[in-house]
C-alpha positions as CSV (number, residue, x, y, z in Angstrom):
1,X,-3.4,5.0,-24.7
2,X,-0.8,5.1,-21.8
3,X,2.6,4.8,-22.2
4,X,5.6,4.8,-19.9
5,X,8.2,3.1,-19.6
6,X,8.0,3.4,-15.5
7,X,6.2,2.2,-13.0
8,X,4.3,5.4,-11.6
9,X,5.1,6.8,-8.1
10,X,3.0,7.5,-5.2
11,X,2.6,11.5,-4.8
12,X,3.5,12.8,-1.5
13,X,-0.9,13.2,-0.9
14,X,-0.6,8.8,-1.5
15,X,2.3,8.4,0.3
16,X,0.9,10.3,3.0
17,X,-2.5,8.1,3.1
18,X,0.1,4.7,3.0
19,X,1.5,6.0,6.2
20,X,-1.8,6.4,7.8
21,X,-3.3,3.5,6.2
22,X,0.1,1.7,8.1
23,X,-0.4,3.2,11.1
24,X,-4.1,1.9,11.6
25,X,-3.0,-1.8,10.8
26,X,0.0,-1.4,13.2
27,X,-2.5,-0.2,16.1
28,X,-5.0,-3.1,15.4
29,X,-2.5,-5.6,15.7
30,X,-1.9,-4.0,19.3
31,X,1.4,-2.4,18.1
32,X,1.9,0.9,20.2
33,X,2.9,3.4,17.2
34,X,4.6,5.9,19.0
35,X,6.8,3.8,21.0
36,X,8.5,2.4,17.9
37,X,12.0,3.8,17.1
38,X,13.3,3.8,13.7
39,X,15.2,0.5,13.7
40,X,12.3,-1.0,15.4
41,X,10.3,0.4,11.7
42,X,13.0,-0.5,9.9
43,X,13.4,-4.3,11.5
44,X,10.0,-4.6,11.3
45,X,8.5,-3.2,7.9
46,X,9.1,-4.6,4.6
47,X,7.6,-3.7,1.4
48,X,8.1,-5.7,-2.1
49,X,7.7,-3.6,-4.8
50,X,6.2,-5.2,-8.3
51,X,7.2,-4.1,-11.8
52,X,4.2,-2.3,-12.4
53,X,4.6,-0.2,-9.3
54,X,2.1,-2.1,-6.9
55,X,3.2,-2.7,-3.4
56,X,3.2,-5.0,-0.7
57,X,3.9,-3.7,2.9
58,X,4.7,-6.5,5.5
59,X,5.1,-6.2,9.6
60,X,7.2,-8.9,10.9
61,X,6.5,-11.1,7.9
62,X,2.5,-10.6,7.7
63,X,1.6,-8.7,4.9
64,X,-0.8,-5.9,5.8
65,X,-1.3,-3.3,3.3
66,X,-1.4,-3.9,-0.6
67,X,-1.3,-0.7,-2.3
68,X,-1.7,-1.1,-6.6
69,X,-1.4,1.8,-9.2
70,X,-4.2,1.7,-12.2
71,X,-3.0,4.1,-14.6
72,X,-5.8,5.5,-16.8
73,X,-6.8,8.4,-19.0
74,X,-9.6,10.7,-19.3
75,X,-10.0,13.0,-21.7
76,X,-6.5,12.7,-23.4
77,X,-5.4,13.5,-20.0
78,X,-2.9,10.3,-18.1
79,X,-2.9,10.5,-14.3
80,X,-2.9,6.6,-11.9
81,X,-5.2,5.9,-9.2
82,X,-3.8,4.2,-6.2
83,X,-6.1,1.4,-4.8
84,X,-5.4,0.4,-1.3
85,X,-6.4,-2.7,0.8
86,X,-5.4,-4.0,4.0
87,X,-5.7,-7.7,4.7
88,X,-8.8,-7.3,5.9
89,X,-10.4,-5.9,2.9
90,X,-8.7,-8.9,1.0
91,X,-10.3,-11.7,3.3
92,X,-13.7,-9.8,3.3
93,X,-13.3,-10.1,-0.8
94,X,-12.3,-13.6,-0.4
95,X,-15.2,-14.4,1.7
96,X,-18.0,-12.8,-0.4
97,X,-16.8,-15.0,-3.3
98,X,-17.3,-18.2,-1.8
C-alpha cells in the first residue's frame, strides 16, 4: 500500500511534457508562443495546485490543462503516473456521457 505524506512531484521528463502540452493550448487559442516575454507568462498563467498534487493551469482565467498524479504500485515497487487533459479532452468526456 502507498504511503506518503506528500503530494508527489512532477519529474523534470513530466514537467517537460506540461510545458509542451501548454504550449499547444497557447497556439490553438491563437497565442503566438515565442513573442511572449516572461511577465507576459507570468501575468497570464496561473496554476492552482490541489493537496493531492493535481494541477490546474489557467491562461487569462480559462483553465486549459489539468494535470492529476495517480500514485500506484507494482510489484512492491511505488512510482505515480501523471494523467494529463486539456479542456478539450474534458468536454469530449463530457459529451460522450450524455
Amino acid at each position: 500500500m502507498l504511503q506518503s505524506t506528500q503530494p508527489p512531484k512532477p519529474n523534470r521528463h513530466v514537467a517537460a511534457r506540461i510545458e509542451e502540452l501548454l504550449r499547444e493550448q497557447l497556439s490553438e487559442r491563437g497565442v503566438a508562443v515565442s513573442e511572449l516575454s516572461p511577465a507576459d507568462i507570468a501575468t497570464g498563467m496561473q496554476c492552482a495546485l490541489s493537496p493531492d498534487g493535481s494541477m490546474t493551469y489557467y491562461w487569462q482565467g480559462a483553465p486549459i490543462l489539468y494535470v492529476t498524479p495517480e500514485p500506484r504500485e507494482i510489484d512492491g515497487e511505488s512510482s505515480v503516473l501523471w494523467r494529463m487533459f486539456t479542456k478539450d479532452d474534458l468536454e469530449d468526456s463530457h459529451n460522450e456521457n450524455q
